[in-house]
BAFI-3210 file (N, C-alpha, C; in Angstrom, 3 decimals, decimal comma, padded with zeros to 6 digits):
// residues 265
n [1|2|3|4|5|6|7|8|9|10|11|12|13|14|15|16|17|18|19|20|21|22|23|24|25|26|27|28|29|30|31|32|33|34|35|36|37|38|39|40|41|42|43|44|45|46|47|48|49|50|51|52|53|54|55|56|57|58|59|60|61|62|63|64|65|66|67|68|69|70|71|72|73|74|75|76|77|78|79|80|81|82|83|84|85|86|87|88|89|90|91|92|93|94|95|96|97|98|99|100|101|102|103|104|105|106|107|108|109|110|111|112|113|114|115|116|117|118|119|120|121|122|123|124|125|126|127|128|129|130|131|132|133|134|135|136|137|138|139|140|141|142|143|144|145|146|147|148|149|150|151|152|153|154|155|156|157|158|159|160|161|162|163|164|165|166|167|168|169|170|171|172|173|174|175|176|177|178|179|180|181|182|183|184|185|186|187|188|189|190|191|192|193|194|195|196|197|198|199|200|201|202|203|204|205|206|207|208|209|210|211|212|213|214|215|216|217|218|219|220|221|222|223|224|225|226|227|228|229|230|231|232|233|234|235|236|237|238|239|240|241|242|243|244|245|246|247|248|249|250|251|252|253|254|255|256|257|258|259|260|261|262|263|264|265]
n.u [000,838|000,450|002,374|002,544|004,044|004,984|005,538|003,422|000,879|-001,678|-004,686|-008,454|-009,907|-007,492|-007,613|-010,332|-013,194|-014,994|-017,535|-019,180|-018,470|-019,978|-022,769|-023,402|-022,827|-025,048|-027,476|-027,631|-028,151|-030,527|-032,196|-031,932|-032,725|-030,612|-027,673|-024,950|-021,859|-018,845|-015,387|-011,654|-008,365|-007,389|-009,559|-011,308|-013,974|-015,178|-017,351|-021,157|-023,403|-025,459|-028,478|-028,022|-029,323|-031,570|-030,983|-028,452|-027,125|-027,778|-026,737|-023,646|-023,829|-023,397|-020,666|-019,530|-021,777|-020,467|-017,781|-017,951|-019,332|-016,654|-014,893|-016,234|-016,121|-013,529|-012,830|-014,844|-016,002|-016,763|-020,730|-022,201|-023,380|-023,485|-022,534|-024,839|-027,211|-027,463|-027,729|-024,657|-022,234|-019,768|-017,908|-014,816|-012,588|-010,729|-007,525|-005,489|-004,883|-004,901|-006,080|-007,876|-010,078|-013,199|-016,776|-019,007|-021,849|-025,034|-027,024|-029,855|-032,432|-032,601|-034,514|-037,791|-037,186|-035,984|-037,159|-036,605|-033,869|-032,911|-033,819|-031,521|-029,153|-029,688|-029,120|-026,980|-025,643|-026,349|-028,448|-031,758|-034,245|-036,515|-036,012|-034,121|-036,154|-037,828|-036,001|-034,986|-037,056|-037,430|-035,698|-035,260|-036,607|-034,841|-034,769|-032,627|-031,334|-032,408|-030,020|-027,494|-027,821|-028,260|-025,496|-024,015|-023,995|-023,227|-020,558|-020,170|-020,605|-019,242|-016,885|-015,830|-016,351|-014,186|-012,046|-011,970|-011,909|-009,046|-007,701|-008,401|-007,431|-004,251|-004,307|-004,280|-002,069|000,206|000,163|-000,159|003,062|004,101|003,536|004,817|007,492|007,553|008,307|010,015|011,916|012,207|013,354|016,037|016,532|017,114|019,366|021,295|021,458|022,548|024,660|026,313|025,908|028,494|029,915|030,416|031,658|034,383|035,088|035,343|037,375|039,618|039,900|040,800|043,247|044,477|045,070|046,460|048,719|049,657|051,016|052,432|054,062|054,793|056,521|058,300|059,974|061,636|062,163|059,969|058,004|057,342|055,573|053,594|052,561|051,207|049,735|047,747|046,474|044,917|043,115|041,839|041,042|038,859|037,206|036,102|034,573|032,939|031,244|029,922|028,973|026,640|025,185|023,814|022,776|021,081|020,046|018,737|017,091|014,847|013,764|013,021|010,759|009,062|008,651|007,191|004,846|003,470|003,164|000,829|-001,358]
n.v [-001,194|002,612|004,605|007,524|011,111|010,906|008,163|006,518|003,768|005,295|006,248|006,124|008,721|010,128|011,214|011,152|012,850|012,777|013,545|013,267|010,558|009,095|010,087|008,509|005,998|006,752|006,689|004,503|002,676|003,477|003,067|000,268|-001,192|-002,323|-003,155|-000,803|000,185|001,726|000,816|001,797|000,504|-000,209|-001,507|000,596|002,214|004,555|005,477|006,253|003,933|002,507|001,387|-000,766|-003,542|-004,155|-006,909|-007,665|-005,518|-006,572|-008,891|-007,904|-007,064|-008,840|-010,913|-013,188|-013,317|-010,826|-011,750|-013,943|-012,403|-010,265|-011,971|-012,862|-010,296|-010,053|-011,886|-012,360|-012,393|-010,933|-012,167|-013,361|-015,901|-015,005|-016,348|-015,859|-016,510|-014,744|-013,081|-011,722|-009,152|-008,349|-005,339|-004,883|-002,114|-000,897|000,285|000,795|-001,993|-002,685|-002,883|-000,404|-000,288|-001,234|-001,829|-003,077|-004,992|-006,004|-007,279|-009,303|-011,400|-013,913|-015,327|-016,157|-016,990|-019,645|-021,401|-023,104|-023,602|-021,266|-020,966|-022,627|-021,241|-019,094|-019,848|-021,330|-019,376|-017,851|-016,388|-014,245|-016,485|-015,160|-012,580|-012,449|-014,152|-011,964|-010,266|-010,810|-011,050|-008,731|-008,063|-007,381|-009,082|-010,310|-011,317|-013,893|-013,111|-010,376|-009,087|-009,875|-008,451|-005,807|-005,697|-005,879|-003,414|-001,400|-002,195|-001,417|001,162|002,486|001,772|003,059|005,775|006,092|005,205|007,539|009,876|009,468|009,356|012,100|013,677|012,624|013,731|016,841|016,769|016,247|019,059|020,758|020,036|020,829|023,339|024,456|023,558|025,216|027,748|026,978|026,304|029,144|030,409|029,072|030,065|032,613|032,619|031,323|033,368|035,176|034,522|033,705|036,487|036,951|036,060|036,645|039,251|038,144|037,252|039,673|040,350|038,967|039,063|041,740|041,331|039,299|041,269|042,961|041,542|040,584|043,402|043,682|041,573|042,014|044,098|043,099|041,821|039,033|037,791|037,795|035,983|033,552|034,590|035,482|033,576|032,072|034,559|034,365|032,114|032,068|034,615|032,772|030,896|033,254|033,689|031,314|030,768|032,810|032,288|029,922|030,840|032,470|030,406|029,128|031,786|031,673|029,621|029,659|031,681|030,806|028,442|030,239|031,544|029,508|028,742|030,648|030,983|028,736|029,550|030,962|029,823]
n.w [000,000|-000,850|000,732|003,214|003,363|006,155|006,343|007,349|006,348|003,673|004,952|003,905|005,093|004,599|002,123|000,903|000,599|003,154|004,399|001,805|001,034|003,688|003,163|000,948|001,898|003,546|002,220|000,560|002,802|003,509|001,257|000,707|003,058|004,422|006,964|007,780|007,879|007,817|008,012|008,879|007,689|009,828|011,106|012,718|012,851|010,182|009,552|010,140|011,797|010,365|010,619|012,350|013,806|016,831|017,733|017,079|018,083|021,070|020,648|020,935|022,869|024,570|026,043|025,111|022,414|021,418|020,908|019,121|016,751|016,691|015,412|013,450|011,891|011,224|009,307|007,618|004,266|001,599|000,832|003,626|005,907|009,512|012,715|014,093|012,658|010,740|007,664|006,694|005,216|003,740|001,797|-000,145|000,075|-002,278|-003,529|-006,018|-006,333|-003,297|-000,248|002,181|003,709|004,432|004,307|006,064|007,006|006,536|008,440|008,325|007,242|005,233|005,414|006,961|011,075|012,604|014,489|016,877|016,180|016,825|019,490|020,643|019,791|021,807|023,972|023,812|023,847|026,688|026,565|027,196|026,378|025,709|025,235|023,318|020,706|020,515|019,611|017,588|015,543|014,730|013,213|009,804|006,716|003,618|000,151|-000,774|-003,464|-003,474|-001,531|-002,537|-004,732|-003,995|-002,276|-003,985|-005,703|-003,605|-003,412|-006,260|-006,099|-003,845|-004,055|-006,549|-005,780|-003,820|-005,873|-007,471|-005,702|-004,751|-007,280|-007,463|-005,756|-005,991|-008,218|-007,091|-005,616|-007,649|-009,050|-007,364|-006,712|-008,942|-009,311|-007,209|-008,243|-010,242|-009,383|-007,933|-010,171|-011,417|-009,507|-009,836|-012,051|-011,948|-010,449|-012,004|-014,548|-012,876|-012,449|-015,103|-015,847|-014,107|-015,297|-017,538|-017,088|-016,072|-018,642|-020,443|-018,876|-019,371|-021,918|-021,896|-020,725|-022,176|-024,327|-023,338|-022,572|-025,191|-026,203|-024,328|-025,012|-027,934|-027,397|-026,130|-028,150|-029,811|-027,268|-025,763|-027,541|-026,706|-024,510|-026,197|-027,013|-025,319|-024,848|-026,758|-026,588|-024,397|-024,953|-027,044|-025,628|-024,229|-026,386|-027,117|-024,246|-024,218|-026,398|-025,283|-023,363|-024,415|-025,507|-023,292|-021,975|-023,703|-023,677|-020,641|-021,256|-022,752|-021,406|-019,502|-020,850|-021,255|-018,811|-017,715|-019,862|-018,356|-015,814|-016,813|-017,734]
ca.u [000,000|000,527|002,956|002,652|005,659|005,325|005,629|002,202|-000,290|-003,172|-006,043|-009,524|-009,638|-006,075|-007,763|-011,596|-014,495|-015,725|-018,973|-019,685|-018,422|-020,840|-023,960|-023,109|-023,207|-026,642|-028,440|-027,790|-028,641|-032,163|-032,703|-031,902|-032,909|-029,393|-026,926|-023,819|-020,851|-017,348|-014,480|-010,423|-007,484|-007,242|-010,925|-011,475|-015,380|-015,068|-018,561|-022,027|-023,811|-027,074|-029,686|-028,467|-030,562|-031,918|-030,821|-027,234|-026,868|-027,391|-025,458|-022,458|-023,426|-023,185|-019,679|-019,840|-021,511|-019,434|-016,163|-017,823|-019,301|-015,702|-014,279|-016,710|-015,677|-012,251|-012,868|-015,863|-015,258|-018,787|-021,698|-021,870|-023,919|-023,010|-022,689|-026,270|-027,836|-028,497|-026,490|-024,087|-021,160|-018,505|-016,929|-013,020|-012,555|-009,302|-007,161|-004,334|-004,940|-004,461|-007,407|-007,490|-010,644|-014,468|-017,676|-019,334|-023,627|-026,729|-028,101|-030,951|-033,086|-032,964|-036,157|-037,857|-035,969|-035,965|-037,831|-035,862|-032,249|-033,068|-033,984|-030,238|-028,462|-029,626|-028,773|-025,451|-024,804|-026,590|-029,234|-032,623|-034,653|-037,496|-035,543|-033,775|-036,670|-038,672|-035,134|-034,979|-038,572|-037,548|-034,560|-035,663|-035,963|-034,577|-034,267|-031,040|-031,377|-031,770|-029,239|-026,504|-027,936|-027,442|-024,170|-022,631|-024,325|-022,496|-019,302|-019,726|-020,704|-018,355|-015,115|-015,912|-016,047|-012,524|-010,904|-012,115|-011,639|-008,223|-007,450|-008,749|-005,651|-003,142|-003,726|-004,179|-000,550|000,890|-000,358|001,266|004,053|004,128|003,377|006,126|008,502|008,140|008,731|012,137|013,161|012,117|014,882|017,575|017,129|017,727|020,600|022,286|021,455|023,824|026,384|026,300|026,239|029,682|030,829|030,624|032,473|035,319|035,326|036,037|038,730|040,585|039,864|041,720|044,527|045,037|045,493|047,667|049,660|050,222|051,319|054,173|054,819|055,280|057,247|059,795|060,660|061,849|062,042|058,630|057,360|056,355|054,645|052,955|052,160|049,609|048,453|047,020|045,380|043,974|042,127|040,847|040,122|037,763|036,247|035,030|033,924|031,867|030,151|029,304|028,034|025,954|024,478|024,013|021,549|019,418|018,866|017,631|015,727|014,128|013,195|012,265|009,691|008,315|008,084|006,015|003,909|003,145|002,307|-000,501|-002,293]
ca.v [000,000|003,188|005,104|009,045|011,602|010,559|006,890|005,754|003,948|005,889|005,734|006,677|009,899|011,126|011,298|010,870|013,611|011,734|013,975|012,554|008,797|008,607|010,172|007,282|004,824|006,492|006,375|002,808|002,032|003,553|002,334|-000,931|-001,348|-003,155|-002,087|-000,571|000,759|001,649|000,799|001,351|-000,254|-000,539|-001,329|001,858|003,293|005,792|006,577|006,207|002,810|002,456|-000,051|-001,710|-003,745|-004,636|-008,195|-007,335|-004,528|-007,427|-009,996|-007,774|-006,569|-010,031|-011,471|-014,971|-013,428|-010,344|-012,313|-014,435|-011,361|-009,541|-012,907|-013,271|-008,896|-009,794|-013,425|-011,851|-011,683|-011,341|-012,500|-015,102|-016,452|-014,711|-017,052|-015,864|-017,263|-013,241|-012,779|-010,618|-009,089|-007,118|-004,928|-004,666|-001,148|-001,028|001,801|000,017|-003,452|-002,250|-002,812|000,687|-000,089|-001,616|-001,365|-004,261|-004,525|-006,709|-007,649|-009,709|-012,861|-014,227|-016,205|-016,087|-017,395|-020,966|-021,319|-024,025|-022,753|-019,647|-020,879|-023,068|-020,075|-018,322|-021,125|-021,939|-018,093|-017,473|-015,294|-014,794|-016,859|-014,739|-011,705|-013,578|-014,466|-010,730|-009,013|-011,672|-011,435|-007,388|-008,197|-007,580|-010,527|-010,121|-012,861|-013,572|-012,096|-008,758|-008,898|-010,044|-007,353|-004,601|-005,567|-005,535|-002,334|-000,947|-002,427|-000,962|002,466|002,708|001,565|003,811|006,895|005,722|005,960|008,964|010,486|008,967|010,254|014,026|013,501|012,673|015,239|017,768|016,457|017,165|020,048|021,414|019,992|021,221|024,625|024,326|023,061|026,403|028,545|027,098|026,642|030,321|030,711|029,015|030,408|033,977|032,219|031,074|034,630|036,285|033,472|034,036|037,682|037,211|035,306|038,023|039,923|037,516|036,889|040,622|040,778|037,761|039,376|043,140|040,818|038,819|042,310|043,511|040,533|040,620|044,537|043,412|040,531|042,341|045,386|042,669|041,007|037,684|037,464|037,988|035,036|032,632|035,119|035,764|032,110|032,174|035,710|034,259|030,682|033,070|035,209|032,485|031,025|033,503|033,944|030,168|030,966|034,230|031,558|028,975|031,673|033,170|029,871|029,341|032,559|031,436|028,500|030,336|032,759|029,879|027,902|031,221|031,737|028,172|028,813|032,054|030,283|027,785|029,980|031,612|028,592]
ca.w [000,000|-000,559|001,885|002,961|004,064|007,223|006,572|007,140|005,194|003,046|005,000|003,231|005,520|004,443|000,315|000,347|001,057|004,358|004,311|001,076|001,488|004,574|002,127|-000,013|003,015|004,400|000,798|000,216|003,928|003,704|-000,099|000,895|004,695|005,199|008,155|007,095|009,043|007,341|008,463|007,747|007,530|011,121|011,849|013,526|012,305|009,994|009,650|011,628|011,790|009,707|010,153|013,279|015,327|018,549|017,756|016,869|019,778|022,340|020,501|021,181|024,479|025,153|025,996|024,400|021,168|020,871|020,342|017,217|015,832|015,839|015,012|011,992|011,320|010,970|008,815|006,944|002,911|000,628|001,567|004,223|007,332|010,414|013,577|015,192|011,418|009,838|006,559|006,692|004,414|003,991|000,978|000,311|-000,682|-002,596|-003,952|-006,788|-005,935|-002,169|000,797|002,110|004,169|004,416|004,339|006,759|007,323|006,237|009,828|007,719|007,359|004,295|005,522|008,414|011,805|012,488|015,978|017,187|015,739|017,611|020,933|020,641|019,977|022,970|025,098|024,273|024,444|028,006|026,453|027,802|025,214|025,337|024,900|021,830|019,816|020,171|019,206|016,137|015,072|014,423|012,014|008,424|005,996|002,046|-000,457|-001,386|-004,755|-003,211|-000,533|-003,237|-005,781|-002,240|-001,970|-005,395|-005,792|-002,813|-003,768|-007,716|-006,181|-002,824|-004,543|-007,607|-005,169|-003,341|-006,843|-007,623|-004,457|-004,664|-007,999|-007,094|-004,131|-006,835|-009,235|-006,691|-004,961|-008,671|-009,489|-006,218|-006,764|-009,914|-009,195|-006,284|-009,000|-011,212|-008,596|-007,703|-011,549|-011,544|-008,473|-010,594|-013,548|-011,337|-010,138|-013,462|-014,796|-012,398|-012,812|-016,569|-015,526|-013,527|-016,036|-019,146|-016,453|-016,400|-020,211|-020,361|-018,124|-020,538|-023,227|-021,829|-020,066|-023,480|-025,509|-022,850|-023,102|-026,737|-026,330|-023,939|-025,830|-028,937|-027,213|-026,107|-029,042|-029,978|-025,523|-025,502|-028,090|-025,393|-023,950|-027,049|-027,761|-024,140|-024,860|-027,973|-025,982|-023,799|-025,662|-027,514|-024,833|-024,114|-027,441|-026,790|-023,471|-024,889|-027,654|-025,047|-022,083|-025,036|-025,719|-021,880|-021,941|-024,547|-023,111|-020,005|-021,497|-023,245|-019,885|-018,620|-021,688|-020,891|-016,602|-017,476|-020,337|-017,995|-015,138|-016,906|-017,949]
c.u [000,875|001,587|002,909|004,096|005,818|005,596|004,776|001,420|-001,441|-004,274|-007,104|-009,729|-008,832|-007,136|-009,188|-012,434|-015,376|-017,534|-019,654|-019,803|-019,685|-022,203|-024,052|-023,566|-024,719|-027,795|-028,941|-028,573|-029,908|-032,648|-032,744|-032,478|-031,824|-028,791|-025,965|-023,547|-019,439|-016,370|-012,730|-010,001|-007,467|-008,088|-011,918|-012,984|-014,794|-016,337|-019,733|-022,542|-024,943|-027,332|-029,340|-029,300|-030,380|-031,142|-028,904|-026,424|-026,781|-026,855|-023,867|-022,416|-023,081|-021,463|-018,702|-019,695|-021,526|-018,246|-016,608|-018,266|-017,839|-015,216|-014,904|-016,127|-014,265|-012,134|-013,232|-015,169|-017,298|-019,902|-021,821|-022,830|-023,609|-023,189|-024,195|-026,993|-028,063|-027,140|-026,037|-022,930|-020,455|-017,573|-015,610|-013,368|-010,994|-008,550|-006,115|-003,880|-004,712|-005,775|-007,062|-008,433|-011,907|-015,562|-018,395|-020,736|-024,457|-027,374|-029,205|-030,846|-032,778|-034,389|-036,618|-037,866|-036,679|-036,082|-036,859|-034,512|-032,346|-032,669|-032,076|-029,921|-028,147|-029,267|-027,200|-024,944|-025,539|-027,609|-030,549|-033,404|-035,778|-037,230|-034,941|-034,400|-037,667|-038,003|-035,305|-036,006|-038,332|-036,743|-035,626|-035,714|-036,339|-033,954|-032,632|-030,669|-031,253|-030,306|-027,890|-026,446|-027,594|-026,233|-023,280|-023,106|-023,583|-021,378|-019,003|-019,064|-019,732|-016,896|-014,702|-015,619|-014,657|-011,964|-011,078|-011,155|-009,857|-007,396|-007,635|-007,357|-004,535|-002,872|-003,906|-002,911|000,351|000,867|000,414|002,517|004,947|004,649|005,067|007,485|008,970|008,566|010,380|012,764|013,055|013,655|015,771|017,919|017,435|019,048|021,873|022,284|022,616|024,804|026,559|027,020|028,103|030,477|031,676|031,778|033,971|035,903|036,230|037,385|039,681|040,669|041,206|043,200|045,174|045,474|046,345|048,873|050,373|050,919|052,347|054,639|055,538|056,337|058,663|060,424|060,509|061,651|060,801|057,966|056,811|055,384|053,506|051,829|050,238|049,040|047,481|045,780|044,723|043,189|041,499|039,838|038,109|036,762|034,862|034,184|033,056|030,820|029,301|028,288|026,713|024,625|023,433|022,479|020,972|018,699|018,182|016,696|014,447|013,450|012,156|010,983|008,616|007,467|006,707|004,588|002,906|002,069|000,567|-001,738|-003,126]
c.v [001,247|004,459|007,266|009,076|011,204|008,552|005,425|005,495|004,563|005,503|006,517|008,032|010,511|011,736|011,308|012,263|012,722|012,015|013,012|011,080|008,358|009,217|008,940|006,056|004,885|006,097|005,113|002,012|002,368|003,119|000,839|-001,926|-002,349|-002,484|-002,023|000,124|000,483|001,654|001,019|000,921|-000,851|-000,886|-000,738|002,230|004,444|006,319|006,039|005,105|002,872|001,405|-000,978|-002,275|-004,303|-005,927|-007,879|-006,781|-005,497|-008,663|-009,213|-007,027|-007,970|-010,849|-012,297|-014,486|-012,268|-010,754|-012,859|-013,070|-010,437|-011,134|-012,968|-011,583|-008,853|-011,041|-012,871|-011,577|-012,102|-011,143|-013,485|-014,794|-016,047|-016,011|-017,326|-016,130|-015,851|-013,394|-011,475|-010,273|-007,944|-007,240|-004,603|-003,107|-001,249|000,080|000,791|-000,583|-003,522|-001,941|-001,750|000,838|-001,077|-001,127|-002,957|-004,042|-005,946|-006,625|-008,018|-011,001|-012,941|-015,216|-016,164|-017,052|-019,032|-020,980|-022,101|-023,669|-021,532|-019,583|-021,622|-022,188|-019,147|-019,254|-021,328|-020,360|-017,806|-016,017|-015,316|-015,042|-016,200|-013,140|-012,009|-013,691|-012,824|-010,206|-009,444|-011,331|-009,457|-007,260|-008,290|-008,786|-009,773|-011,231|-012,608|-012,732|-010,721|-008,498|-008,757|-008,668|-006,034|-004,576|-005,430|-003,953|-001,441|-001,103|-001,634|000,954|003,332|003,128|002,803|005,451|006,903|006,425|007,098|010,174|010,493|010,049|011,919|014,266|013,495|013,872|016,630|017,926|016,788|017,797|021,184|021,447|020,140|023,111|024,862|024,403|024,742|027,451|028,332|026,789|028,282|031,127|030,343|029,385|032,041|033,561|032,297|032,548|035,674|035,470|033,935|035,416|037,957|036,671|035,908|038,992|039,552|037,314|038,492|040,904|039,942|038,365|040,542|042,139|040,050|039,930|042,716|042,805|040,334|041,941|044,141|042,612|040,934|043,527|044,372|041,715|039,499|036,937|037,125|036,495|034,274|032,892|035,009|034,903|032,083|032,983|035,516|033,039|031,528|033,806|034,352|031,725|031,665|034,073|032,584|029,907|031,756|033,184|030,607|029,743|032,167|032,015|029,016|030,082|032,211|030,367|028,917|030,676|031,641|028,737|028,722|031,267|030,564|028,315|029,739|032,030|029,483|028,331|030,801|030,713|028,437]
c.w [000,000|000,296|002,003|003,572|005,404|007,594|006,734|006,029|004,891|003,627|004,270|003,604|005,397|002,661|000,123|001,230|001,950|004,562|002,866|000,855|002,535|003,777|001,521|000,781|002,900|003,801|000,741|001,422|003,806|002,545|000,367|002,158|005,403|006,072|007,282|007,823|007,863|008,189|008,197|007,821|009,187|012,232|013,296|012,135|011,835|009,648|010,297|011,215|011,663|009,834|010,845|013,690|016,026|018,632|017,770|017,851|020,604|022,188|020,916|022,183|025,221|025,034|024,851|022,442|020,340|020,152|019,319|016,688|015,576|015,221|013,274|011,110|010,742|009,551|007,130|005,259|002,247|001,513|002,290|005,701|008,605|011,600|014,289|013,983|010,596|009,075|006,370|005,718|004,836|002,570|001,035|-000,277|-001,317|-003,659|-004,477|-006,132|-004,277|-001,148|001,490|003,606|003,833|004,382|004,950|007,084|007,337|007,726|009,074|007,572|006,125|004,131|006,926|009,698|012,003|014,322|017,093|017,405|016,875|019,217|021,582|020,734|020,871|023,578|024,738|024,622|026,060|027,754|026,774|026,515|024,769|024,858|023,147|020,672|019,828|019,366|017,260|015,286|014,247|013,096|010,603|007,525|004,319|001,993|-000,952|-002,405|-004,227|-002,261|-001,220|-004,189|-005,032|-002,654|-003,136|-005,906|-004,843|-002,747|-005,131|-006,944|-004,591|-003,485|-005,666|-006,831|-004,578|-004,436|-007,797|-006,728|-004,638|-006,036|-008,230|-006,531|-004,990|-007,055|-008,604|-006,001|-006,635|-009,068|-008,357|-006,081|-007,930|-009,664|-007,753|-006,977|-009,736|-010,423|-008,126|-008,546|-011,322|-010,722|-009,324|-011,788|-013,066|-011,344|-010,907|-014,179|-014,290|-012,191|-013,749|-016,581|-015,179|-014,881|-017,411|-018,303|-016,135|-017,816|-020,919|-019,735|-018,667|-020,996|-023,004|-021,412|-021,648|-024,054|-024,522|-022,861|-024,385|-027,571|-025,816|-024,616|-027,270|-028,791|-026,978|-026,783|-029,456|-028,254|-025,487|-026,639|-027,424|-024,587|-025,301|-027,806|-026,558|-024,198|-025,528|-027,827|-025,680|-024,207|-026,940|-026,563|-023,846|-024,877|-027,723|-025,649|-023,572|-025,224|-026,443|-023,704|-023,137|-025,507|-024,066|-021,742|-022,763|-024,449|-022,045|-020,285|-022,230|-022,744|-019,278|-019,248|-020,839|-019,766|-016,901|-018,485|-019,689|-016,571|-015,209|-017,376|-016,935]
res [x|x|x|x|x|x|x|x|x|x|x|x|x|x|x|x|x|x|x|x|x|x|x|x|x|x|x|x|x|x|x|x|x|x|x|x|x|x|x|x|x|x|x|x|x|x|x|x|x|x|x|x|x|x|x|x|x|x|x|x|x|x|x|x|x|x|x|x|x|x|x|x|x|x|x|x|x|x|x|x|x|x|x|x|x|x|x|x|x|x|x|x|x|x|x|x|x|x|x|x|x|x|x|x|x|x|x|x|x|x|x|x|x|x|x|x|x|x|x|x|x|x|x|x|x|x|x|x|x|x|x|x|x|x|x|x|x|x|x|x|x|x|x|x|x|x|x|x|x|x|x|x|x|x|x|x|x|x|x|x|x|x|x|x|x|x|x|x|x|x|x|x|x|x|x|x|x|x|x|x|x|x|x|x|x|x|x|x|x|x|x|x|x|x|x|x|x|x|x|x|x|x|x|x|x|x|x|x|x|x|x|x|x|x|x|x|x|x|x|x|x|x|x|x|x|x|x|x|x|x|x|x|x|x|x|x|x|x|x|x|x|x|x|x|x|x|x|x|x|x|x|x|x|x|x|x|x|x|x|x|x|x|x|x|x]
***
């Protein structure tokens, strides 16, 4: 997954519009009458819990069948049978090929409860059986068909917001760091400017030291030839240093054009 500047992984709250992600949740939860609760990487709630119920609430006030319900929260892939018989699921959300977070719910019958099954259930958990079968009797019942058709619907239209969301985060991280970027070519092309600058200022001072060189050299004769030989490197020296500082600035100025093209876009 992922990693930010500080080292940690991307959770959905570093990159996603949370106001809107939880719209998305509450929609589907009242279109559908399933529960739904998101969760992230670290199955920490990141948004509010739709369409609990009574039945659910005192399965995990209850000891016993708290621990299978997280046990089944942590297990949980699709659609599948929760321990107390209500079908339950749970979406991967995933950001480039990378689980980022969930989306975990149903609390529902797919038929209605099994009288028998029921009264077991409370009994091996230590629940009162008459409490048990009222809470049960409240739970919603959807046929499979819908429950499956729910959930891939909430998986198309969850995940689809992630990489959106996700991609907004990018191109708003390059775009900054973009804009960041022209600002400190902008600095070095100041920079190189008054290098260049010093540099014409050096090229000059060859140039006068070469002609002064080739004045003594020629005042003292045949003595002077050796001199005459370096006055003459030297000042070409800096006739090739002139050509290549000259090509130097036009590549600046031709960066610079670009930076200031770019900024007005």
């Amino acid at each position: 997954m992922e990693e930010n500047k500080e080292g940690l992984f991307v959770k959905i709250q570093d990159f996603a519009n949370m106001q809107q992600f939880e719209q998305i949740i509450s929609n589907w939860a009242v279109a559908t009458g399933l529960a739904a609760v998101a969760i992230d990487i670290d199955g920490k709630y990141i948004s509010k819990q739709y369409n609990f119920t009574d039945f659910c609430k005192a399965m995990r006030a209850n000891p016993k069948g708290n621990a299978k319900c997280e046990k089944c929260d942590k297990e949980a892939q699709g659609v599948y049978h929760c321990h107390a018989g209500l079908v339950d699921f749970a979406v991967d959300l995933i950001v480039n090929g990378e689980k980022v977070g969930s989306v975990l719910g149903g609390q529902v019958m797919p038929s209605n409860p099994d009288e028998e099954e029921c009264k077991k259930i409370a009994a091996e958990l230590g629940i009162n059986e008459k409490d048990y079968m009222t809470a049960i009797h409240k739970v919603n019942v959807r046929s499979k068909e819908v429950i499956q058709a729910s959930v891939d619907m909430l998986d198309s239209v969850a995940n689809s917001f992630i990489h959106a969301e996700y991609a907004r985060n990018q191109t708003k991280q390059i775009f900054t760091n973009l804009v960041d970027g022209v600002s400190e070519t902008n600095e070095l092309i100041e920079t190189i400017k008054k290098e260049t600058g010093t540099l014409r200022s050096i090229q000059s001072r060859q140039k006068i030291l070469a002609l002064n060189a080739s004045i003594e050299a020629a005042r003292a004769g045949d003595i002077g030839a050796g001199f005459a030989v370096v006055a003459s490197e030297v000042g070409k020296l800096s006739e090739r240093s002139s050509i290549v500082n000259k090509n130097i600035e036009d590549v600046v100025n031709r960066i610079s054009q670009i930076v200031s093209a770019m900024q007005q876009k």
